[in-house]
C-alpha positions in Angstrom: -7.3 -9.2 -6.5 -10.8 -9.0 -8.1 -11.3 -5.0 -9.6 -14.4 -3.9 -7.8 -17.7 -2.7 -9.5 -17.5 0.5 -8.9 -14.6 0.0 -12.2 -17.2 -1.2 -14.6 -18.5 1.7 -15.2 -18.2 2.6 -19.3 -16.9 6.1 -18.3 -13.3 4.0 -17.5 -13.4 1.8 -20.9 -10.8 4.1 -22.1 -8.8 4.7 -18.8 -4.9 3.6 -19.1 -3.8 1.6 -16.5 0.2 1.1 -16.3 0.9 -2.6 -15.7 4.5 -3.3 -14.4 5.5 -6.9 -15.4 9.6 -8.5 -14.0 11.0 -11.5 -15.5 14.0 -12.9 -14.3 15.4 -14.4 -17.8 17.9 -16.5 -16.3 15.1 -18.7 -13.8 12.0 -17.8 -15.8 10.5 -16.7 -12.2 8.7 -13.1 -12.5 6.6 -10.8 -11.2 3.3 -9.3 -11.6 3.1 -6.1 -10.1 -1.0 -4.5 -9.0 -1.2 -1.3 -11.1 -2.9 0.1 -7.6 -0.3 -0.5 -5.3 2.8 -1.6 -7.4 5.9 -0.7 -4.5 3.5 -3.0 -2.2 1.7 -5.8 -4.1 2.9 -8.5 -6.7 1.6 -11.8 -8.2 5.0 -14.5 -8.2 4.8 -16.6 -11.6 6.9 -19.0 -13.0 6.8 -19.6 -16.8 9.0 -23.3 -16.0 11.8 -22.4 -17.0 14.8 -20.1 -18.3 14.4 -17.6 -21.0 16.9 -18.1 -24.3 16.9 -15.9 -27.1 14.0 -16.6 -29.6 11.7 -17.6 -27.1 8.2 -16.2 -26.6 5.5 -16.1 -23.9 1.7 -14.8 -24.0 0.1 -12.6 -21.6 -3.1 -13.8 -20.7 -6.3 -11.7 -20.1 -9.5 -14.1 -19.2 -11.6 -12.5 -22.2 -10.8 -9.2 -20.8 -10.0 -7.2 -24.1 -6.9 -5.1 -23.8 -4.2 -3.3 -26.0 -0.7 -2.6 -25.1 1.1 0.6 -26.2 4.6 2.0 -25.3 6.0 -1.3 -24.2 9.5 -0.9 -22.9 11.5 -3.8 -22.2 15.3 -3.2 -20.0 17.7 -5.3 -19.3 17.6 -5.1 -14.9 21.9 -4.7 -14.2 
C-alpha cells in the first residue's frame, strides 16, 4: 500500500513508525505487518526457505532511508 502525500511532508521526517515483521524459522514463510492497521493488514513473504542458525536476511527499503532502533527479536511458543 502506497503511503499517501499528505506523509511527505518534512514535519514527519523524524516521526517513528513501529514496523511489526513474523518469520516462521522453520518454513522461512513470514509476515509483513502495515504499521496503520497491523491486527488487519499483512504482506505474505517467503525468503525460499528454512531459517538455520548463522543465517542472515536483508530488509529492503527502495531508497527509502531508514534506521532501526530497539529491535526485539522472540522466539513465538
Amino acid at each position: 500500500m502506497p503511503i499517501g502525500t499528505e506523509y511527505l511532508d518534512a514535519k514527519y521526517l523524524s516521526s517513528r513508525v513501529p514496523i511489526k515483521i513474523m518469520i516462521d524459522t522453520r518454513t522461512g514463510n513470514g509476515r509483513f505487518y502495515d504499521p496503520f492497521a497491523p491486527d488487519k493488514y499483512y504482506f505474505p513473504f517467503s525468503l525460499g526457505a528454512p531459517i538455520r542458525a548463522g543465517d542472515f536476511f536483508a530488509l529492503r527499503t527502495n531508497s527509502v532511508a531508514l534506521s532501526f532502533d530497539n529491535v526485539r527479536i522472540t522466539r513465538l511458543d
